[in-house]
C-alpha positions in Angstrom: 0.0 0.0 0.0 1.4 3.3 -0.8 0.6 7.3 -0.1 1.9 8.1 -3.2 1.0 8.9 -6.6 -1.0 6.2 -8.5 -2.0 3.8 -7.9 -2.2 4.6 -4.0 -4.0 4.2 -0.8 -5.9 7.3 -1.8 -7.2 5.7 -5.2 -11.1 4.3 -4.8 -9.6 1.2 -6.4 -6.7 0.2 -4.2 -8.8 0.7 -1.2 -11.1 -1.8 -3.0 -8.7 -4.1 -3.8 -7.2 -4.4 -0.4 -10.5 -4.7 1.7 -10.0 -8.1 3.0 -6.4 -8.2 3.7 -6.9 -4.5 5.7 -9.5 -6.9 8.1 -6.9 -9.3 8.3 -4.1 -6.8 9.3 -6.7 -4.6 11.8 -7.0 -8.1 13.6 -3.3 -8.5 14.1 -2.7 -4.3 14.4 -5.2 -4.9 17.7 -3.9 -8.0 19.0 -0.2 -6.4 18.9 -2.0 -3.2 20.6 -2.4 -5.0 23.5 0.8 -6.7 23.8 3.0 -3.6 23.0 0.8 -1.5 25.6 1.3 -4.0 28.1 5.3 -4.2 27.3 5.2 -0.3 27.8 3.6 0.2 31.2 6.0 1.8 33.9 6.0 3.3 37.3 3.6 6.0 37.4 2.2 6.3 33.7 0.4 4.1 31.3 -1.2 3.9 27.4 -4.7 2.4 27.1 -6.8 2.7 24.0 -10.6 3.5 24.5 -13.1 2.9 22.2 -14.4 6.2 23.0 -14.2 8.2 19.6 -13.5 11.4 21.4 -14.3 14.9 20.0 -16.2 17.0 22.9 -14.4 19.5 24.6 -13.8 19.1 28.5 -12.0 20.9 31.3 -9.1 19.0 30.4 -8.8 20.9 26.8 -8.1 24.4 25.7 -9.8 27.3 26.9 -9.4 31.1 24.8 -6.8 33.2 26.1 -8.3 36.6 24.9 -11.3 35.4 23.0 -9.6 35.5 19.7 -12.1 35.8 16.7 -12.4 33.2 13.9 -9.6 34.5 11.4 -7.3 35.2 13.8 -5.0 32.3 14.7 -5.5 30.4 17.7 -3.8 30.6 21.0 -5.0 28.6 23.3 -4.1 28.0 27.5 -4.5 24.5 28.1 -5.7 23.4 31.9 -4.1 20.7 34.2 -6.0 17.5 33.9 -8.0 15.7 36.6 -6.0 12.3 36.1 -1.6 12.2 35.5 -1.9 8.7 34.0 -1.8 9.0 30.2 -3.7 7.5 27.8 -3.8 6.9 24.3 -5.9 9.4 22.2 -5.7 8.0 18.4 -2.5 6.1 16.6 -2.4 5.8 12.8 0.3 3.1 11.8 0.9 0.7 9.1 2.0 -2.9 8.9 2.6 -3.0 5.3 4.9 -0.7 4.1 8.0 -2.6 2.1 11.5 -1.9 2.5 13.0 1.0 0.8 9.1 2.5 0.7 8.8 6.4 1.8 6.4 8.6 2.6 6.9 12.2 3.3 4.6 13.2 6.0 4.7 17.1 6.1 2.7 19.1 8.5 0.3 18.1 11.4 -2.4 19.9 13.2 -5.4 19.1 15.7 -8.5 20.0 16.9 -10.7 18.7 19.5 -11.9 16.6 17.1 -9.3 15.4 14.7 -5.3 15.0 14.5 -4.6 16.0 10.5 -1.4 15.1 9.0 -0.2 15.7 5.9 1.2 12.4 3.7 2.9 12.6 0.1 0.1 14.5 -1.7 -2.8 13.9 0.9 -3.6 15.5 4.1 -5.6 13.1 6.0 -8.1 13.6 9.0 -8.1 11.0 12.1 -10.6 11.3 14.6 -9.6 11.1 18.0 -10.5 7.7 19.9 -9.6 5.8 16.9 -6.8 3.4 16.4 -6.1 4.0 12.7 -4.3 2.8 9.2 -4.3 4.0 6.1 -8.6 3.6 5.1 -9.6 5.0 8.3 -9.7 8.1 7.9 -12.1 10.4 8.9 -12.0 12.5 5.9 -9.0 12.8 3.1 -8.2 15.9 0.9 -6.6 14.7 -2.1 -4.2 17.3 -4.1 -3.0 17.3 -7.2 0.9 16.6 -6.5 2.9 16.0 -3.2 2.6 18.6 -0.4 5.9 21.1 -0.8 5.1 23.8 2.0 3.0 23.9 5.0 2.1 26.4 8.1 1.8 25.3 11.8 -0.7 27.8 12.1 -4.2 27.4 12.9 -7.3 29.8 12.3 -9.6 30.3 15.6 -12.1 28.3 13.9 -9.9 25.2 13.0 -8.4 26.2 9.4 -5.1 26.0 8.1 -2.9 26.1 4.7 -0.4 24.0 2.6 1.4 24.4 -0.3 1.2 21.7 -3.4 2.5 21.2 -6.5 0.9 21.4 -9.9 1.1 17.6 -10.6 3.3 14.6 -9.2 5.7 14.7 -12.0 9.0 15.1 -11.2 10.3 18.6 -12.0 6.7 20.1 -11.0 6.4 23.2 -9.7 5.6 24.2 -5.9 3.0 27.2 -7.3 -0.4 25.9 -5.7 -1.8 27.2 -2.2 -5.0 25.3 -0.5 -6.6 26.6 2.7 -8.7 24.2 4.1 -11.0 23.0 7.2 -9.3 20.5 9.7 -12.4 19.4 11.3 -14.2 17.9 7.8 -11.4 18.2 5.6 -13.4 20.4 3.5 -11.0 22.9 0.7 -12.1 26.3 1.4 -10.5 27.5 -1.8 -7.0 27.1 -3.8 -5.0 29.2 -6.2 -2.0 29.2 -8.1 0.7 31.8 -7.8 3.5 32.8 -9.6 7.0 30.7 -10.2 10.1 33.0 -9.1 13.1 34.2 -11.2 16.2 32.4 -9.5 20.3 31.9 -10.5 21.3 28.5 -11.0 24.6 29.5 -9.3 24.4 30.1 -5.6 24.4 33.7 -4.5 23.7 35.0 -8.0 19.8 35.3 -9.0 19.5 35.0 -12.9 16.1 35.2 -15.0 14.9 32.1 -16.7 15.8 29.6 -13.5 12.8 29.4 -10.8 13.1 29.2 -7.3 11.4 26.3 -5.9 11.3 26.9 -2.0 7.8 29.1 -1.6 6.2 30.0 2.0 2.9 29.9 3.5 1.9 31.8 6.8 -1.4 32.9 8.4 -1.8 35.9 10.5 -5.3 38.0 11.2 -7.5 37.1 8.4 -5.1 36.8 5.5 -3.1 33.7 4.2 0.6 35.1 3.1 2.1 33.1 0.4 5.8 34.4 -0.6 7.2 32.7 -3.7 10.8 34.7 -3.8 9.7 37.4 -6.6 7.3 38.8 -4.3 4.5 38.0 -1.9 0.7 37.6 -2.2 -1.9 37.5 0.8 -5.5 36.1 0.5 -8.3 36.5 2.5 -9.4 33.6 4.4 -12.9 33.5 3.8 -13.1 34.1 -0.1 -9.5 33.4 -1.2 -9.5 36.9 -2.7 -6.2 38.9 -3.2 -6.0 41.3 -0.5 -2.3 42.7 -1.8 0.8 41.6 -3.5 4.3 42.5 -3.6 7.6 42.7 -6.0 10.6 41.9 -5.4 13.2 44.5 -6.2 16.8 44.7 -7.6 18.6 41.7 -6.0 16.6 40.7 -3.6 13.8 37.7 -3.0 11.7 37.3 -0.4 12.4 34.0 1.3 10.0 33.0 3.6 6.3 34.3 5.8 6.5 34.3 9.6 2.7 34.3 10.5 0.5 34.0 14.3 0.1 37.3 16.1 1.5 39.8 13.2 3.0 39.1 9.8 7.0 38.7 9.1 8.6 38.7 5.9 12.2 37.7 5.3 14.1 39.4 2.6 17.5 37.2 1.0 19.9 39.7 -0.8 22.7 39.6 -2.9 25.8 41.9 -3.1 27.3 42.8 -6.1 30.8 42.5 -5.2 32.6 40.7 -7.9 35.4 40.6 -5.9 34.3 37.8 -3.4 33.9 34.3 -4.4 30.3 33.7 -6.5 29.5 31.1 -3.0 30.4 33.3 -0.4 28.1 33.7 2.3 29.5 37.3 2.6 27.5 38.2 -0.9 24.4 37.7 1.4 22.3 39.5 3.2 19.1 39.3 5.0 16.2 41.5 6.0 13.3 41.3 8.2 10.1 43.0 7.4 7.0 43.7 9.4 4.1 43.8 6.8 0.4 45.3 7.5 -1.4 42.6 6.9 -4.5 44.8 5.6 -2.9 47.0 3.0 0.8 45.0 2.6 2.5 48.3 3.7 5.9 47.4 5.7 6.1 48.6 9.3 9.5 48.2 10.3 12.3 46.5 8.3 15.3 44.7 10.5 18.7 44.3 8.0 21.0 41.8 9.4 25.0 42.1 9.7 26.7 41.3 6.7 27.9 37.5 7.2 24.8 35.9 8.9 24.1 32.6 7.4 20.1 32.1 7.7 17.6 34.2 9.6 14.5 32.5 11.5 11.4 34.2 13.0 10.4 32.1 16.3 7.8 34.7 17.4 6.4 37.6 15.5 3.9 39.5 18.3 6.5 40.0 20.2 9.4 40.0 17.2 12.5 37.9 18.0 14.6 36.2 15.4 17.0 33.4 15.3 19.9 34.3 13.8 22.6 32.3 12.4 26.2 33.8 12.3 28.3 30.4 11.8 29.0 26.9 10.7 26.8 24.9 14.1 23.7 26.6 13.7 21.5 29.8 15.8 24.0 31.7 17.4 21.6 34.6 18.9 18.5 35.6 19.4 17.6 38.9 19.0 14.3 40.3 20.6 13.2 43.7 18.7 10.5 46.5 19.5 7.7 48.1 18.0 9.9 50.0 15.7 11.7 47.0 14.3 15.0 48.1 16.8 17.4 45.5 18.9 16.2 45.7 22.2 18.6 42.6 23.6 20.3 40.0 21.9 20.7 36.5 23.9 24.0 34.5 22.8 23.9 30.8 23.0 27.7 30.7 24.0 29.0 28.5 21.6 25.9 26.3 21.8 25.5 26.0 25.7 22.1 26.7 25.0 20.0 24.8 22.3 17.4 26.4 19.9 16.1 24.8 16.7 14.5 25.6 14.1 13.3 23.8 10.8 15.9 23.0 8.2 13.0 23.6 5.2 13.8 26.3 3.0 9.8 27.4 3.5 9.6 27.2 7.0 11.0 30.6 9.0 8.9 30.4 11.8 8.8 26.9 12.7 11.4 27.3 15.8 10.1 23.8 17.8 12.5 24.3 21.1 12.2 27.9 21.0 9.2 29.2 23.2 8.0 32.7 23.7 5.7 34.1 26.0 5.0 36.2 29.2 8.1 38.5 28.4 10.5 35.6 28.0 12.2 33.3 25.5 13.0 29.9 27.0 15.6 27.2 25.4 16.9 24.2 26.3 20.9 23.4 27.4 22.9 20.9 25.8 22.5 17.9 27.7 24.8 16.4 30.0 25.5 13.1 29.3 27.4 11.4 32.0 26.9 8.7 33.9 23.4 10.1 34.5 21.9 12.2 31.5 20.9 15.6 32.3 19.8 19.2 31.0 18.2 22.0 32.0 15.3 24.9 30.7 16.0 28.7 31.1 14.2 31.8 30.5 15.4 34.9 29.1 13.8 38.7 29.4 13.3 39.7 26.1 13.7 43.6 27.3 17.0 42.9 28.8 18.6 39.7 27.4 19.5 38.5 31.3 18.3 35.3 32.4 15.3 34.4 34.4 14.1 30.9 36.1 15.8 28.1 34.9 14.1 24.5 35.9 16.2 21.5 36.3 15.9 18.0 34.2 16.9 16.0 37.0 19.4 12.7 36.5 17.7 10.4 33.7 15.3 13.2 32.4 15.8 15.5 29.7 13.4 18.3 29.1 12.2 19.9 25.9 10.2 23.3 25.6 7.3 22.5 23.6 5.3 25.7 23.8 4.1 28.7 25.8 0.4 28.5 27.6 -0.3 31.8 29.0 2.0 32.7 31.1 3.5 28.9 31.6 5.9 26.3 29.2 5.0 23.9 28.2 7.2 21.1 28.2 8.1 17.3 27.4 9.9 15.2 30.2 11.8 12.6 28.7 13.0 10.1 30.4 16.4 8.7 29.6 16.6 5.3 31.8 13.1 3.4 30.8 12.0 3.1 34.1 10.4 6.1 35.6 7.9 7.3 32.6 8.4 10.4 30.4 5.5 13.2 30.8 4.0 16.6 29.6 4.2 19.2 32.3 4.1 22.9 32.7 6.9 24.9 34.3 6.0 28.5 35.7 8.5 31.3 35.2 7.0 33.0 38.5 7.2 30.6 40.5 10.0 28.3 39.5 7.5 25.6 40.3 7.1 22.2 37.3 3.5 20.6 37.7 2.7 17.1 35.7 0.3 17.3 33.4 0.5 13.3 32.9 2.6 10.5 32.7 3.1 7.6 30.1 5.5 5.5 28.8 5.9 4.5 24.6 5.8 1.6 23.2 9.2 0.7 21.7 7.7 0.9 17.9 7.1 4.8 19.0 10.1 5.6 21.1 11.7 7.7 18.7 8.6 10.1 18.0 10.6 12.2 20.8 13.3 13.3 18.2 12.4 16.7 17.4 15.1 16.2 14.7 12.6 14.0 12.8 9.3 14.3 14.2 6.6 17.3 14.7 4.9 17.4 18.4 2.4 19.8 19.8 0.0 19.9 22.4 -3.6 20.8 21.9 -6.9 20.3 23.9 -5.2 18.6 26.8 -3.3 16.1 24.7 -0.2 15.8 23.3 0.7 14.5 19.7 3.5 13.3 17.8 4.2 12.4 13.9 6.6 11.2 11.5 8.1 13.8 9.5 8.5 11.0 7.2 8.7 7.2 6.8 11.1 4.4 5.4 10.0 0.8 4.9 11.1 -1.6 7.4 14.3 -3.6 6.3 13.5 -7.2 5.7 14.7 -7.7 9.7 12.9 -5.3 11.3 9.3 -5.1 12.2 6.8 -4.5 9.9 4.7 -2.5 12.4 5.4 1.5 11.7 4.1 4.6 13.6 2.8 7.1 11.2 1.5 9.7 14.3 0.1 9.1 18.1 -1.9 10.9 20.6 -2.0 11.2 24.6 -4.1 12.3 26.8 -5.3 12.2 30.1 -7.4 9.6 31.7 -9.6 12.0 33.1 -10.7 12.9 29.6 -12.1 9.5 29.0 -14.1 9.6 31.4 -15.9 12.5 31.2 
């Protein structure tokens, strides 16, 4: 069975075809459940599937911070649950895939209802409560070629964008944009935009190439597509141009930072014929606060000369990620109103850890960078000794100085997931498979870390902590994880492969 193009999992007659052997391998798929669960129980957390198909909101989920309307995207403070033993919320795996067989599983959002997840040129919809393989979904939206750009973003009413291309030959371009509903899977509307004038040496941009690494963001009621010769923003409801943009001279834009106010980053090249055609030192980059009404910029940031890639981890408050060397961020730099430094945070030589996406069309997709309540908080580099360690720290964004920092323990390592008002969010992993690995909040005020609930994974899922190679989020009192992409099994390994898996509280079952 494959995700790909034709003939597929998504094609009316391969699901046909494989009817009877899918009941065949659902039998086994829930017969293995129970074994795995059973193998992953520990001290103090626990997995259990419940037929229970989910989707009402409970105390346990997310309640609105500042009553955010419909087209603005979401932000949501999520509650501590009644019950700390975790639970499993919906799985979608396969048992089939052959060796050397790859999907590319870009993007994944929820809603109280459904965990979405984005799979070679489909974005399918699981409904929470389900155990799930490829047939089961609750819904599917079918594109015309493999997804090639995507938003984390979410709309307050549960809509989101990804970028396609024109067909699944090889060579097409990514020039399609589909905003679309997560809770039926519904297309709102689509467009095509524009291929961009590139060089096909580095550094130098020549006509007649294209640039094939487009953008997609979402801030208040407009969808902001940049596709390196300029940027275009729609409005959500209609899909309407609201604005565009043109590049100028030697420049591109390179990327949309979306959520609370709309970033641009600008790539430039220097003229100097002097330096080598590769040299980093013939680019520049630029930061640009757009209105996202009229298009107008507000503020642009330029970066030194020398800096190597410029991320946008938050844009409402502004602070970038810069890149300045050879082993990745090297500073953060938190900005004002007016687009001006107000502190820059140095992450000594990578004593503190902050990652963002290596996708050319993803700026603001910074996973172990979390902003909130006045702070940025990032993760050391663990300590790994005789017992593994690390540590979480806050920084002031006014001042740069540090904050509260909150300790991993011995066999724990913690990873900043997100901000919840005025709390971090975080993952607890645990490093010596006894004591179990949980989501917890951590408050800056009072230096205090409360468990939000416990669990262990089974050992088919144990690597869906990798931030590297998997996306994780927390929404509505649960916590998610999914395969950035898949391999086949070698011929001695298990057939059994975890495409994406959700956790929630037991509390949440019961109500």
């Amino acid at each position: 069975m494959s995700f790909g193009p034709p003939p597929s999992a998504y094609t009316q007659s391969a699901l046909s075809a494989g009817a009877q052997a899918k009941q065949r391998r659902r039998k086994l798929l829930l017969g293995l459940l129970v074994v795995a669960l059973v193998a992953g129980l520990g001290a103090g957390g626990r997995l259990l599937l419940s037929g229970d198909a989910g989707g009402t909101k409970t105390p346990d989920g997310t309640q609105a911070s500042d009553a955010p309307g419909r087209l603005d995207v979401r932000q949501t403070v999520e509650k501590r649950p009644a019950s700390t033993n975790g639970v499993m919320a919906v799985r979608f795996s396969v048992d089939d895939m052959t060796p050397g067989e790859r999907y590319e599983m870009p993007g994944m959002w929820a809603t109280d209802k459904i965990l979405a997840k984005g799979v070679n040129r489909t974005v399918v919809g699981l409904r929470i409560g389900t155990d799930a393989s490829p047939g089961d979904e609750q819904w599917k939206l079918p594109l015309a070629g493999p997804i090639c750009g995507y938003t984390r973003h979410v709309t307050g009413e549960n809509r989101t964008a990804v970028l396609y291309r024109a067909n699944a030959k090889e060579g097409a371009l990514c020039d399609h944009v589909a905003f679309f509903d997560l809770d039926d899977g519904r297309a709102v509307w689509s467009h095509d935009f524009p291929a961009s004038p590139s060089g096909t040496n580095p550094g130098v941009p020549r006509n007649g190439a294209v640039q094939d690494s487009p953008s997609v963001s979402l801030t208040h009621e407009t969808v902001a597509v940049t596709w390196g010769g300029g940027t275009i923003a729609y409005d959500m409801d209609l899909g309407k141009t609201r604005w565009s943009t043109k590049a100028t001279g030697a420049c591109q834009d390179n990327g949309a930072a979306g959520g609370g106010a709309l970033v641009v980053i600008e790539q430039c090249w220097s003229g100097d014929k002097s330096l080598p055609v590769d040299s980093w030192e013939r680019i520049t980059y630029k930061a640009r606060k757009v209105d996202p009404t009229t298009g107008r910029a507000l503020w642009t940031y330029s970066a030194a000369q020398g800096v190597r890639d410029l991320d946008v981890p938050s844009t409402h408050p502004a602070v970038l990620a810069v890149s300045a060397g050879d082993t990745g961020i090297t500073e953060l730099l938190s900005l004002d109103e007016d687009g001006g430094n107000r502190a820059t945070i140095r992450l000594q030589n990578g004593t503190y850890v902050g990652e963002c996406s290596s996708e050319t069309y993803l700026v603001d997709d910074c996973p172990t960078i979390a902003v909130g309540a006045g702070q940025v908080f990032l993760r050391s580099k663990e300590d790994i000794g005789a017992r593994t360690t690390n540590w979480i720290i806050g920084f002031d964004l006014a001042t740069g100085n540090t904050t509260e920092k909150f300790e991993s323990g011995p066999n724990a390592l913690l990873i900043p997931v997100r901000t919840s008002g005025g709390r971090l969010l975080a993952l607890r992993e645990s490093q010596d498979r006894i004591t179990p690995t949980a989501l917890v909040s951590l408050d800056p005020g009072t230096g205090k870390e409360t468990p939000y609930f416990y669990f262990n994974l089974p050992a088919e899922a144990e690597t869906f902590t990798s931030i590297d190679f998997n996306d994780v989020l927390v929404q509505d009192g649960r916590l998610f994880f999914g395969a950035k992409s898949v391999t086949g099994p070698g011929a001695d390994q298990p057939k059994w492969v975890y495409l994406a898996l959700g956790i929630e509280s037991e509390a949440a079952r019961r109500k």
